[in-house]
Residue, then its C-alpha position, 0 to 999 in steps of 0.5 A: x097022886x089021887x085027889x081024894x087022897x090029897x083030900x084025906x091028907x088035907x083033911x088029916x093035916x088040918x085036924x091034927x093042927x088043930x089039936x095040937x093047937x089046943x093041947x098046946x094051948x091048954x098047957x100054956x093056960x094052966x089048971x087054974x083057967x076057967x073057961x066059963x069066964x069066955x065073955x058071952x059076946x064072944x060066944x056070940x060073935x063066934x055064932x055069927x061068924x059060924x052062920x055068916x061064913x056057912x051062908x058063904x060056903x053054902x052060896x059057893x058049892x051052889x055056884x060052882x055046882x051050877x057051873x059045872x051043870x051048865x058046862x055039861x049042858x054044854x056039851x049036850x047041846x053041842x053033841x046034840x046039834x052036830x048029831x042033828x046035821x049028821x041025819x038031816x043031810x040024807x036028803x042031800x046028794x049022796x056026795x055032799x051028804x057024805x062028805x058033811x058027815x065025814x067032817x062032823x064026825x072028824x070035829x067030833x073025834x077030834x073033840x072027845x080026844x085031842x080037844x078035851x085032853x086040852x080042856x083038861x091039861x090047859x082050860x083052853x080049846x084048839x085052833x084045829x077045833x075052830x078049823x074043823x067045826x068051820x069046814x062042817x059049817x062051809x059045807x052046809x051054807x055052800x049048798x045049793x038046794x036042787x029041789x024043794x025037799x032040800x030047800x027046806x032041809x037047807x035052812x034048819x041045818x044052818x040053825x044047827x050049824x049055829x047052835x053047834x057053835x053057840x054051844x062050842x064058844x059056851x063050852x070055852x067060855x066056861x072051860x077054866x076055873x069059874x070062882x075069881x081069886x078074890x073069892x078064894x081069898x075071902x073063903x080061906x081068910x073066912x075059914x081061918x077066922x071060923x077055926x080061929x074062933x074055936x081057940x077064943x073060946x077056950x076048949x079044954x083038953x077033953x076027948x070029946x071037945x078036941x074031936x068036935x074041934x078037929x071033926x068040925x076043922x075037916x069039914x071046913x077042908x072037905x068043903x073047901x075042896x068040893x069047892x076046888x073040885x068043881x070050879x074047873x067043870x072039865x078038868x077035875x074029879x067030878x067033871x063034865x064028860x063028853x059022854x053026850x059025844x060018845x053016846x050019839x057019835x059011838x065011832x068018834x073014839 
């Protein structure tokens, strides 16, 4: 099942909870029940809870979408320092050069396929990722320069050895989901007490207040599953992709 589609569902379900909540409501209430009575403190406490768990939600859907920007960042950075090793080792022997290039681009097909699937089904890298990136590594330190030109290519190489794996070990580090449990359970207990809020203040049973109550209701299920989808940068709808991969590594697939 699609995720916008469970995201209409939700978002449907929530809504029509809530009006049947208030329809009920009015009849248990009676005709007879003035709703200008609702205390003025109330009305206050309402607001400020609406404000308070607002801020909350705005700071969230602002963390996870810097997360999942940061794991795209990622991602370029790596593609970007595999595909600097991949040029600069012209200067090397033809022999070396070839086979440097043969190993990064098996790391990097191995990544865009079997890696990322991994990333997506289990929020984990492979033990054969490690493995492949290690060989590229051991190619280019086990060098040893014959001329000046290759001495001074042999240097920015290992730096890019090195970006490429700062880059991998960030990009495992933000594989799985960003937003700690506790979290979620101050952002649905805080959506439970938003919504809530709406029966304190005793909404009659007009057409246009059920459907600011239901629509304001929806609102709160969408963000929350923005929020759903962005925490794991790799494995839900809006991700990150291994486009930078593809993009300088066109055979990698």
């Amino acid at each position: 099942m699609s995720e916008w589609l469970v995201l209409a569902l939700a978002m449907l379900a929530v809504c029509g909870v809530v009006l049947v909540v208030q329809v009920l409501q009015q009849r248990r209430i009676g005709d007879d029940d003035d709703p200008s009575e609702t205390p003025d403190v109330i009305e206050y406490m309402t607001m400020m809870i609406g404000v308070v768990y607002a801020i909350v939600l705005g700071l969230a859907i602002a963390g996870v979408w810097e997360a999942r920007s940061a794991a795209q960042d990622h991602v370029r950075n790596e593609a970007q320092a595999l595909h600097e090793i991949h040029e600069r080792v012209r200067v090397y022997p033809p022999d070396v050069r070839d086979a440097i290039r043969a190993d990064v681009d098996t790391y990097v097909s191995h990544v865009v396929t079997t890696e990322w699937h991994s990333m997506r089904a289990h929020g984990e890298l492979t033990a054969k990722g490690d493995e492949l990136l290690a060989k590229v590594r051991k190619d280019v330190t086990d060098f040893e320069p014959k001329n000046d030109f290759q001495a001074q290519a042999y240097q920015p190489l290992l730096d890019q050895v090195t970006a490429a794996d700062e880059a991998r070990g960030a990009r495992a580090d933000s594989a799985g989901a960003t937003m700690p449990g506790v979290v979620w359970f101050g952002l649905i207990i805080g959506a439970l007490v938003t919504i809530g809020m709406i029966f304190a203040l005793q909404i009659r049973r007009t057409g246009r207040e059920l459907l600011l109550a239901g629509l304001f209701s929806s609102l709160i299920a969408f963000l929350l599953f923005l929020i759903w989808d962005f925490d794991a940068p790799y494995s839900r709808g809006v991700a990150a992709t291994a486009e930078p991969f593809l993009m300088l590594f066109p055979g990698a697939q």
